[in-house]
C-alpha positions as MATLAB code, in Angstrom:
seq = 'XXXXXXXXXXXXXXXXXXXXXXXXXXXXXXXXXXXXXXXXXXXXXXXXXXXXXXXXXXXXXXXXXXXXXXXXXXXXXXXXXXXXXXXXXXXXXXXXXXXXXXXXXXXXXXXXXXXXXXXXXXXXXXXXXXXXXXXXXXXXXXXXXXXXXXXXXXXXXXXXXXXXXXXXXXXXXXXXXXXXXXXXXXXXXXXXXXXXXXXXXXXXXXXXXXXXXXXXXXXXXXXXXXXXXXXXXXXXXXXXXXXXXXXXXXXXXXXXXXXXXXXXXXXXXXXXXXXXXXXXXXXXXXXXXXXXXXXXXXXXXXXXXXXXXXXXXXXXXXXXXXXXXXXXXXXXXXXXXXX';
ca = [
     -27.785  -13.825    3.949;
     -24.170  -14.491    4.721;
     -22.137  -11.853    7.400;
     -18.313  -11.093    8.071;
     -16.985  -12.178   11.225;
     -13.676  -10.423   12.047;
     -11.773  -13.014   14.784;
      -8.941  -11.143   16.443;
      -6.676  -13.010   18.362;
      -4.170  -12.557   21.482;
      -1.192  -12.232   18.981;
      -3.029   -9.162   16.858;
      -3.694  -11.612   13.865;
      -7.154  -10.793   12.534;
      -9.119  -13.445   10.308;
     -12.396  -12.693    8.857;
     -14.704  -15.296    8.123;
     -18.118  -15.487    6.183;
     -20.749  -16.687    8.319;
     -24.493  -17.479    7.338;
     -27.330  -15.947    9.107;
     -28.516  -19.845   10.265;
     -24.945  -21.141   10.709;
     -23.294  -21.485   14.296;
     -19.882  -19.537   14.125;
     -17.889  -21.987   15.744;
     -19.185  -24.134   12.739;
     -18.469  -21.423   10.073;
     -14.778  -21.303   11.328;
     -14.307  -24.642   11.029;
     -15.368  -24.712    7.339;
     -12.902  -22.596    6.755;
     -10.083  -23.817    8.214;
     -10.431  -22.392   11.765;
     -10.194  -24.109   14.961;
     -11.827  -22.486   17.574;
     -11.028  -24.076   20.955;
     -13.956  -26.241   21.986;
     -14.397  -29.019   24.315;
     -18.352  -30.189   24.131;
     -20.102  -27.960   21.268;
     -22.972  -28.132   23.704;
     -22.763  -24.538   25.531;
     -21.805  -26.555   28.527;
     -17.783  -26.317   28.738;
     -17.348  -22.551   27.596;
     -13.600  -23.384   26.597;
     -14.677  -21.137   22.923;
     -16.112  -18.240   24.634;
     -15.266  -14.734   23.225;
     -16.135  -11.376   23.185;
     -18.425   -9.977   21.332;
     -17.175   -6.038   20.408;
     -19.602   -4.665   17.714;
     -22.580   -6.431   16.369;
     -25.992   -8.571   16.264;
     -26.398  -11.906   17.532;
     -28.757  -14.689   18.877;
     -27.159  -17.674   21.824;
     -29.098  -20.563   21.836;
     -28.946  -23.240   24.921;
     -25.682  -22.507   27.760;
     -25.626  -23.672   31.316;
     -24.684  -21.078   33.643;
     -21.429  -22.772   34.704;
     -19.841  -21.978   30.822;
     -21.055  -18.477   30.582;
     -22.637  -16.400   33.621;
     -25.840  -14.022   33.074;
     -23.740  -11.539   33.941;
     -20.882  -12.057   31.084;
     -24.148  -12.361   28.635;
     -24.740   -8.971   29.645;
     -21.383   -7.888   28.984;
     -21.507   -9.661   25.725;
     -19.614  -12.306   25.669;
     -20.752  -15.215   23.440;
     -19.947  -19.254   23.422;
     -19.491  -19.567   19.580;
     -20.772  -23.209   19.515;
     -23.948  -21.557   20.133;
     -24.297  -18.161   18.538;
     -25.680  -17.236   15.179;
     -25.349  -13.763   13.987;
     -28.117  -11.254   12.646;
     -25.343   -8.267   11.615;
     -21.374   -8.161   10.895;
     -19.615   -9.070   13.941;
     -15.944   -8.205   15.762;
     -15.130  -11.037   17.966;
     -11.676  -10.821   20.370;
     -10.654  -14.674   20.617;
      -8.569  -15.080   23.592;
      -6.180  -17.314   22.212;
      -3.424  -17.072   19.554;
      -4.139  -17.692   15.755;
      -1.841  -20.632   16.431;
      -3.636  -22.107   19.039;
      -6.622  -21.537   16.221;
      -4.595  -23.611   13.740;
      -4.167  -20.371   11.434;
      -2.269  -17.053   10.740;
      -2.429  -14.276    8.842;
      -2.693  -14.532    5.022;
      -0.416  -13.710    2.295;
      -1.801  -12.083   -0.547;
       0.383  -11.178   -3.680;
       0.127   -7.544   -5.361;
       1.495   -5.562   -8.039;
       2.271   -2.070   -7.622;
      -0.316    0.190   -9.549;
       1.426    4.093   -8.755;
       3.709    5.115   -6.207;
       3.012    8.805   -5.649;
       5.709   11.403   -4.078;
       3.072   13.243   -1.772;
       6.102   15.223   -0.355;
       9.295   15.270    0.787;
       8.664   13.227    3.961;
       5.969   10.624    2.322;
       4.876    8.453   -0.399;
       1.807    6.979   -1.142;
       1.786    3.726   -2.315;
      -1.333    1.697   -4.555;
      -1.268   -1.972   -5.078;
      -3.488   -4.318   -7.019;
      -4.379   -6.902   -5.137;
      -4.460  -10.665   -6.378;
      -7.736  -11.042   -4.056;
      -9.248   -8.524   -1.912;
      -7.958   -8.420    1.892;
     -10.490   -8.065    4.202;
      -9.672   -5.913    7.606;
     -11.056   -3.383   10.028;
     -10.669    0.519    9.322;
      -7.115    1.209   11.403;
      -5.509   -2.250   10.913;
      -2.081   -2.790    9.052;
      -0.411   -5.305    6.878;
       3.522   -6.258    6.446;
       4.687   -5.479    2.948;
       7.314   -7.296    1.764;
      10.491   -5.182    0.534;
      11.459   -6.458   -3.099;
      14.947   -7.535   -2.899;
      15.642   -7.297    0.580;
      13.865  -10.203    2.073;
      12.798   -7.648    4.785;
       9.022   -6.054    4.880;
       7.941   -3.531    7.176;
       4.252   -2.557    8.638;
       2.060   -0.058    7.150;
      -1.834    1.246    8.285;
      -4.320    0.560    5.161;
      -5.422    4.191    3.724;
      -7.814    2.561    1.607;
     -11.523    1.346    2.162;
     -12.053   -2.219    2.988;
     -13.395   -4.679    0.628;
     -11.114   -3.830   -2.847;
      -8.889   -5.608   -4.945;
      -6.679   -2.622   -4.722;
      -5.449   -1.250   -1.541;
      -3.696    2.318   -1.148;
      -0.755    3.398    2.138;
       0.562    6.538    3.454;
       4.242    5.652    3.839;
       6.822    7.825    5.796;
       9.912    9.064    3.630;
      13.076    7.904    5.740;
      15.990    8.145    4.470;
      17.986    5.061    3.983;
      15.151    3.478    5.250;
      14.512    0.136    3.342;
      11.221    0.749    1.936;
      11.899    4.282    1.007;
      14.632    3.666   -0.104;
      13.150    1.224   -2.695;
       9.888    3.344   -3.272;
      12.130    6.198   -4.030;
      14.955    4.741   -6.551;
      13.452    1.571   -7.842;
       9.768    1.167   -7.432;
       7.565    0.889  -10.465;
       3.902    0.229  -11.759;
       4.225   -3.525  -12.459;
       6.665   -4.853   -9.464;
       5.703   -7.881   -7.632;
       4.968   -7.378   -3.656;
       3.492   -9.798   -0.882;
       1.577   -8.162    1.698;
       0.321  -10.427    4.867;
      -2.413   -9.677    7.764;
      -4.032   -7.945    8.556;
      -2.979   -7.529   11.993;
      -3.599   -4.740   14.675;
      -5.484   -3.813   17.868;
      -6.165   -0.062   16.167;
      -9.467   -0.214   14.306;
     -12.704    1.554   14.176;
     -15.161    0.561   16.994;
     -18.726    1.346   16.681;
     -19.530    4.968   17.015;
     -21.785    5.479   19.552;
     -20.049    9.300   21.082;
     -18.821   12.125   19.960;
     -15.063   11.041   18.441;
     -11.797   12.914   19.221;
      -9.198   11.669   16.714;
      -5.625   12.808   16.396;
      -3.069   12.142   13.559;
       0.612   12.817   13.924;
       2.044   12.840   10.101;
       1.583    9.745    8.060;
      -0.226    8.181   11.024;
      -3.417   10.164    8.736;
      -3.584    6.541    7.199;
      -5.659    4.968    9.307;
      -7.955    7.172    9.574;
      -8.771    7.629    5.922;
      -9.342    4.071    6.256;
     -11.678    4.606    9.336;
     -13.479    7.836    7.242;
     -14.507    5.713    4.156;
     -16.054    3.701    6.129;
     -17.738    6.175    8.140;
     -18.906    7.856    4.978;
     -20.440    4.496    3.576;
     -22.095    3.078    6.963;
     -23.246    7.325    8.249;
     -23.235    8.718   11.454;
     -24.751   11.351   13.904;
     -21.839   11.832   15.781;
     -19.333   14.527   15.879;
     -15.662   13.366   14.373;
     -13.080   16.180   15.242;
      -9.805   14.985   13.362;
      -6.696   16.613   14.524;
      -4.039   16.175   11.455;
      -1.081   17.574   12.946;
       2.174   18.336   10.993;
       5.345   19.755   10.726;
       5.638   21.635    7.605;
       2.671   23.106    5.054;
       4.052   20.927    2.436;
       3.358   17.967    5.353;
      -0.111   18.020    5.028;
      -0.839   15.637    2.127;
      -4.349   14.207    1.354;
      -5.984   17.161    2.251;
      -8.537   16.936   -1.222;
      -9.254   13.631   -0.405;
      -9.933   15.012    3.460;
     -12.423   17.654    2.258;
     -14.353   15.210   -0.186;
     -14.992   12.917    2.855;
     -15.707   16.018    4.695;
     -18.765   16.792    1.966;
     -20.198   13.270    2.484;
     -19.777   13.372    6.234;
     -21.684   16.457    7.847;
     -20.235   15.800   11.155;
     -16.465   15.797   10.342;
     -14.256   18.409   11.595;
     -10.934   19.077   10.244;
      -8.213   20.841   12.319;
      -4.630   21.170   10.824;
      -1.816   21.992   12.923;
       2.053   22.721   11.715;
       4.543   22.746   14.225;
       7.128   24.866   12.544;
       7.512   28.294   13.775;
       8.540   30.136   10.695;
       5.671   28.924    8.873;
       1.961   30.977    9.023;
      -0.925   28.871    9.996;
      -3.957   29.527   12.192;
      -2.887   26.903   14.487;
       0.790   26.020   15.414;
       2.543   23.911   17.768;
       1.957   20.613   18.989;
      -1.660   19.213   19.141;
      -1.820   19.329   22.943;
      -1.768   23.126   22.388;
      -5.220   22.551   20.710;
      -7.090   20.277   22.777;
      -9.438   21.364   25.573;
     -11.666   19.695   27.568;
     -14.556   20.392   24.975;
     -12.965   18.496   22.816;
     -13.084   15.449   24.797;
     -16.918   16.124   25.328;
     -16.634   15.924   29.387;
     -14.983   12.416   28.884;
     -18.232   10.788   27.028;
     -16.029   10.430   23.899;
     -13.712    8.036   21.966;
     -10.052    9.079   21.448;
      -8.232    7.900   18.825;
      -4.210    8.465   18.266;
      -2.005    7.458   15.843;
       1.625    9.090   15.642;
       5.303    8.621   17.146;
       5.731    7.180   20.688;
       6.054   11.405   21.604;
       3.265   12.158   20.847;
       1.032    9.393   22.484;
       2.793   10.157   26.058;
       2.043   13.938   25.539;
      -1.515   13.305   24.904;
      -2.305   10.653   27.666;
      -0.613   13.180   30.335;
      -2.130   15.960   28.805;
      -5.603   14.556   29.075;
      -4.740   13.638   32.931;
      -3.980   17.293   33.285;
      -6.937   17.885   31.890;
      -8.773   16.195   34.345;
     -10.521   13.819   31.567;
     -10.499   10.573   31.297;
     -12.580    9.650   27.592;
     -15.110    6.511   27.537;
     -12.226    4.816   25.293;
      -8.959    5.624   23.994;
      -6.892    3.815   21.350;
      -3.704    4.283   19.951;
      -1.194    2.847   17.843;
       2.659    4.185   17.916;
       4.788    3.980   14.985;
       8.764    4.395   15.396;
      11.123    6.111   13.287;
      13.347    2.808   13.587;
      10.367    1.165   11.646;
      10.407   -1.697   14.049;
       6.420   -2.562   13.848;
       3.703   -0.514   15.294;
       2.193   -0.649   18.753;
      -0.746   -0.663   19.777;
      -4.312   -0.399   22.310;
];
């Protein structure tokens, strides 16, 4: 049996390897091109100890002065002696440089570009090879013709040779400015990653996630995979808007909805001359339910507004959730940033 091992390193480059269930994945890395600092491959140094985030895994032999019983516990792993039994998420604490690698380039060709409404696209690509990434992460398209490309969230499952994006309308913004007036099924793009601290942990409490406009994409790409793995947990998805005509991907919403019991959708427009059951911003909507007394996992993606409003609205709240990521994306469409 072979497993994916996603190594993310200091500089938000992500690389996922194939590892076999007997193969060491220090040793796996290096087949493919993968340096992973080491000094003695003998669990004795600890110079290519990481942290483990999600998954199985056996250690064989370490002395206590490259890895402490204590970071064991805490699961951190020396990768010249760990063989894993599941998918795993490692954080390498190093750059891909360091590692000898980078993120890959993969070359596409546009399939559809969709206008969803006034203020987005959606974008499909065929993909030369299939890009593997985590559910929130992002890749930099290439603009045709500009020698420019700017960062966009996957909206689309992991695993395909076609990949799908929920891009902002700008205007006289580069890319939609090209997906609007020139863009056609056929064009050439590059897209290289993927890249990004935002991405699905394991679900293990109730979920709190909260979408400001086209930052929905990630999280389409975090509820496909939630609908193929399962889960018990609660998912309340705030998808917050300013306009009706805003909310975009809503049939696609409901049929993940249908195969996930435990989804809960909650739309919010902020426009006041527009009915809607809720309105305003979505720190008028969240209450200290929501957060589950704290035991839950936040989840933000929007403008750099709307993360500040919800991190002091939660301290006013008195809650502080088990996790809380978020990515910001700017209206300048300098890249994303993210925790």
């Amino acid at each position: 049996m072979t497993y994916q091992i996603a190594l993310n390193f200091e500089d938000g480059v992500t690389r996922i390897i194939d590892c076999g269930e007997d193969e060491l994945v220090m040793d796996a890395a290096f087949r493919q091109k993968i340096n992973i600092p080491m000094d003695c491959r003998d669990g004795v140094c600890g110079t290519c100890k990481c942290h483990c985030e999600k998954g199985d895994y056996e250690l064989d032999f370490y002395l206590d002065e490259a890895m402490t019983e204590e970071e064991a516990e805490e699961k951190y792993v020396l990768t010249c002696q760990m063989t894993p039994q599941s998918d795993c998420v490692l954080s390498v604490p190093v750059s891909s440089a360091v590692c000898k690698t980078g993120a890959e380039t993969v070359k596409g060709e546009v399939i559809a570009v969709d206008a969803l409404s006034a203020t987005s696209f959606g974008l499909r690509v065929k993909l030369a090879k299939p890009i593997p990434f985590l559910p929130g992460q992002y890749v930099n398209i290439d603009v045709p013709g500009t020698g420019r490309h700017r960062s966009y969230s996957f909206s689309s499952a992991p695993g395909s040779d076609e990949a799908s994006f929920l891009i902002r309308n700008l205007p006289g913004g580069v890319m939609s400015t090209w997906l609007g007036e020139t863009a056609k099924p056929g064009d050439a793009v590059e897209l290289t990653g993927p890249m990004g601290a935002f991405y699905l942990r394991p679900i293990e409490r109730p979920q709190a996630w909260l979408a400001g406009g086209t930052g929905l994409a990630p999280f389409l790409a975090m509820l496909e995979k939630v609908a193929a793995d399962g889960t018990d947990h609660p998912i309340r998805l705030f998808y917050a808007v300013t306009r009706a005509a805003d909310l975009v991907e809503l049939e696609r919403l409901r049929a993940l909805a249908e195969k996930i019991e435990s989804l809960t959708l909650v739309t919010i427009l902020a426009a006041e001359d527009e009915a809607h059951e809720r309105k305003g911003f979505v720190t008028d909507h969240l209450e200290p339910d929501d957060f589950n007394g704290g035991d839950a996992d936040v989840y933000l993606c929007g403008p750099p507004p709307m993360v500040e409003a919800v991190r002091s609205h939660m301290a006013a709240l008195g809650v502080a959730p088990a996790s809380f990521h978020f990515e910001k994306f700017n209206p300048t469409e300098t890249p994303a940033v993210a925790a």
